[in-house]
N, C-alpha and C positions, 0 to 999 in steps of 0.2 A: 629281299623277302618282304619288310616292313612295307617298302614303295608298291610291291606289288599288291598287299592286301588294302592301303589305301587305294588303289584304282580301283579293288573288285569294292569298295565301302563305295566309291563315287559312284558303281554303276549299277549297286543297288539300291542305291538314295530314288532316282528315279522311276526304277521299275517297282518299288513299296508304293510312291506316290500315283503311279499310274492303276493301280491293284486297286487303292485305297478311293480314287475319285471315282472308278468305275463303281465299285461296291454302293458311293452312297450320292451318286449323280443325284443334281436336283433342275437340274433340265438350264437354259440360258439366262446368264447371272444378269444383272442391272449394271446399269452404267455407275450408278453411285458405288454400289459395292466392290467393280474393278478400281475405282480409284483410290478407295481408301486401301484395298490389297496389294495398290504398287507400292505404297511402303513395306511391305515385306519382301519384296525383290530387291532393295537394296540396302536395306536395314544390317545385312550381318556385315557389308562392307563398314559400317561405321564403328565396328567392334575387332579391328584387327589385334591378333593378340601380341604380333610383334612386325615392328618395318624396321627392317634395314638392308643389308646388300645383298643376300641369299639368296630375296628371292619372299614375291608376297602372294595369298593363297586368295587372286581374286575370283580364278576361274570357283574355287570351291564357295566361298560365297556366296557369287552369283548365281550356282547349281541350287544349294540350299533356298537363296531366295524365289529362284524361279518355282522349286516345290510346295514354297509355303505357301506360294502367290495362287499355284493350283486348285491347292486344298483349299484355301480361303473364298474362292471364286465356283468350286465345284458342289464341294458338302453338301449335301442336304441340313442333315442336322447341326444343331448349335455347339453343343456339349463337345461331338466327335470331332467337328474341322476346328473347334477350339485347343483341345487335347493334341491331336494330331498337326497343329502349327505348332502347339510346345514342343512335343517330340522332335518335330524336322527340326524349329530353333537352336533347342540344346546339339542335335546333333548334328548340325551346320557350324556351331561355334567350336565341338570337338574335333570335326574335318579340321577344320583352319590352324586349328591348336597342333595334331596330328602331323600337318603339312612343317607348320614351323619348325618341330621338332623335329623332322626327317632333314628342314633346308641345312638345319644346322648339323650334323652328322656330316663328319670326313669323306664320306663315302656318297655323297647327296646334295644336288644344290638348286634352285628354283629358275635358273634361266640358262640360257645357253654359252654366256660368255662367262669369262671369269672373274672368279668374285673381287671387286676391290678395294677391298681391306687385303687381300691377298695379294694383288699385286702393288698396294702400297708397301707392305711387308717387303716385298722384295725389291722395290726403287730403293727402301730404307738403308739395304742392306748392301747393298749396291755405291749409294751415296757417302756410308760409312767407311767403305772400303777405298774408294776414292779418297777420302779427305784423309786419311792415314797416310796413303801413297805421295799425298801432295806435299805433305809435310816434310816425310822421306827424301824425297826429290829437290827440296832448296838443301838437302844435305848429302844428296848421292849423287852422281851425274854417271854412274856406274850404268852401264847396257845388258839388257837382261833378253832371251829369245822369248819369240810370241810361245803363247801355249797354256793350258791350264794354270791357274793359282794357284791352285792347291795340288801340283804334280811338280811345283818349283820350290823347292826348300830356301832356294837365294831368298824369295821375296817371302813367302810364308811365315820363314822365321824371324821377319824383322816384324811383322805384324803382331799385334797384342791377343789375346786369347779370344775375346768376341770378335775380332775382326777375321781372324781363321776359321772360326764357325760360317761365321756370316758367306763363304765365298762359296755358299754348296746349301742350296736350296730345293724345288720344285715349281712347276708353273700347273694350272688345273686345268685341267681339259674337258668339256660336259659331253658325254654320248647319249643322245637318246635311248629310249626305253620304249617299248610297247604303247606303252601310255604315255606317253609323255604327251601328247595333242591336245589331252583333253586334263591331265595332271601338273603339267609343268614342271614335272619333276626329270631330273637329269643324273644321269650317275659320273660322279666326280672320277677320272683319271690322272694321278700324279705323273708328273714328266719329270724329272731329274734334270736340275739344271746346273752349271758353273759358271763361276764367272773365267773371264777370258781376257788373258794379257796380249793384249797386238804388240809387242815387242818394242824398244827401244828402253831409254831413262826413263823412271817412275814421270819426270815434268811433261816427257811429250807422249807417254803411254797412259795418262790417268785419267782426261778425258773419253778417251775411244775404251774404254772397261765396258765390258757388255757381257750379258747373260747369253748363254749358250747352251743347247740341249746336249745331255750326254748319255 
C-alpha cells in the first residue's frame, strides 16, 4: 500500500508541474537562464538522505529535478516559479526520504537482486557452522547421511545454541510491482532456506555445506 501511494506521489509530481508551467508560461526561456536552471536538475542528487545496499532513490530525484528545471525555465512570474521550486524542492527531498524508508521495510527493497548485507548474513552463518563442524571432525571420524541439519539430531546436538539457529535462515527474492519502471521499488519475497549435509565425516562433509531452499 505505502509503495503504491509513492508511485501515485511520483505521478503526480509531474502532472502539478505540467498544470503549473501551463498556467503561468512566459513564452521561450534564454540561454542564460536554462543554464543556471540545470543546477536544479541535479541538485536533490546531492542531498541523498541515505546510501547503502537497499537501494538509492535516484530515479526520484532526478523526477523532482527535472520539475524544478521546468518551473525555473517556464514561470513567468518571479515570486510564483520561486515558491513553486521550493515547494517541488521540499517535496523532492520527501519523495527520497519516503523511498528510503520503504527500501528499508522487510517487505521492500530498491533493486532487483538481493540485498547484501543479507546475503553476507547468511555466508556468516554458513561459515559459523562449518568452523564448529571442522573442529568436530579432528574429534569424530563418525559417518553421518546426507540431509538437512536440522532434521539430524546426530549432528544438531553436538552443535552449540547459535550454531543450531544459524542452520535455518531465508534468501530474498524482489518481484516487481506496477511501478516498479519508473519507482525502483521491488517487493521483498522470503524463501526459506537450510543448510544441507552432503553426507560423510564432519572433515570431508564441511566444505560441500550449502544453503538449500526448502
Amino acid at each position: 500500500m505505502a509503495a503504491n501511494l509513492h508511485a501515485l506521489w511520483m505521478i503526480a509530481l509531474p502532472i502539478v508541474t505540467a498544470v503549473f508551467c501551463w498556467l503561468f508560461w512566459k513564452g521561450r526561456p534564454s540561454v542564460r537562464l536554462v543554464a543556471w536552471s540545470l543546477i536544479a536538475l541535479f541538485a536533490p542528487l546531492l542531498f541523498p538522505p541515505h546510501a547503502c545496499g537497499r537501494g538509492k532513490p535516484i530515479t526520484q530525484g532526478l523526477l523532482g529535478g527535472a520539475c524544478m528545471f521546468a518551473v525555473l525555465i517556464c514561470a513567468r512570474y518571479t515570486r510564483a516559479r520561486v515558491a513553486m521550486t521550493v515547494v517541488l524542492g521540499i517535496t523532492t527531498l520527501a519523495l527520497m526520504v519516503h523511498h528510503d524508508t520503504l527500501v528499508h521495510r522487510d517487505d521492500t527493497i530498491g533493486h532487483p537482486w538481493e540485498d547484501v548485507f543479507s546475503r553476507h548474513k547468511r555466508d556468516k552463518r554458513l561459515h559459523n557452522v562449518q568452523n564448529e563442524l571442522r573442529a568436530l571432525g579432528e574429534k569424530s571420524a563418525n559417518q553421518f547421511p546426507e540431509g538437512w541439519v536440522a532434521d539430524q539430531p546426530a549432528i544438531l546436538d553436538r552443535l552449540d545454541t547459535d550454531s543450531r539457529e544459524a542452520v535455518r535462515y531465508h534468501r530474498e527474492v524482489a518481484d516487481p510491482l506496477w511501478h516498479t519502471l519508473f519507482t525502483r521499488l521491488y517487493r521483498v519475497r522470503k524463501i526459506p532456506c537450510e543448510v544441507w549435509f552432503p553426507g560423510g565425516t564432519f572433515a570431508e562433509a564441511v566444505d560441500r555445506l550449502e544453503w538449500r531452499d526448502r
